[in-house]
C-alpha positions in Angstrom: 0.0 0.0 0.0 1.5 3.3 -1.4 1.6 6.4 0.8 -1.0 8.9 -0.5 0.3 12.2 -1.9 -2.1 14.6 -2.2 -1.3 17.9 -4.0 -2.7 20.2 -2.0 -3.2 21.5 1.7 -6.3 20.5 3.1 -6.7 23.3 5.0 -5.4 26.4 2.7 -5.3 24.6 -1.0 -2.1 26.1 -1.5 -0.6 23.1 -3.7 1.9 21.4 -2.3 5.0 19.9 -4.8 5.8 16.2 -4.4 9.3 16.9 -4.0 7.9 19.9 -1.3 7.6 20.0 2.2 4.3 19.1 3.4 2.8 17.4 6.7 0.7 14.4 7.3 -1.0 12.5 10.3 -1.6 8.6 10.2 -4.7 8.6 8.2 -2.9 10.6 5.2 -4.6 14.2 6.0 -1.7 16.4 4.7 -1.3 20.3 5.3 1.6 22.7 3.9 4.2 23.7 7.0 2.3 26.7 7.5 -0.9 25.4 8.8 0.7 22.6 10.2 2.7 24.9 12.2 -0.4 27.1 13.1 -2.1 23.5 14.1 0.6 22.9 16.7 1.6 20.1 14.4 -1.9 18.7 15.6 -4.3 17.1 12.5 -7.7 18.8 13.1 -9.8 15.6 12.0 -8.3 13.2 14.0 -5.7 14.9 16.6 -3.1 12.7 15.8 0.4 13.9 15.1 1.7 15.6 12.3 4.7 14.8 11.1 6.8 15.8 8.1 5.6 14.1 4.9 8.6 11.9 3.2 9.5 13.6 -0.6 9.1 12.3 -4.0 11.7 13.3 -6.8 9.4 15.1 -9.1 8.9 13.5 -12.4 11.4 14.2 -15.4 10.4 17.1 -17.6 9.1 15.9 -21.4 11.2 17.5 -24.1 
């Protein structure tokens, strides 16, 4: 089972890169460092822990 990465903050939709830094709890709710930081690093949904979001090389660009 793959690690969901969703490409945007959940709470401000500012999009979030997959090589970016982002924030997620255990169920996969994922916020940009911003809100996450404004959260206390707390997920509002479930108030689990957030914790930084492991990167992805962004895909190769098509010439």
């Amino acid at each position: 089972m793959a690690l969901q990465m969703k490409p945007a903050c959940e709470r401000c939709e500012i999009g979030l890169a997959l090589d970016g830094e982002a924030w997620i709890c255990s169920f996969e709710c994922t916020f940009c460092a911003t809100c996450a930081e404004a959260m206390a690093r707390r997920c509002p949904n479930c108030g689990g822990e957030l914790v930084a979001r492991p990167r992805r090389a962004a895909p190769p660009a098509v010439a």
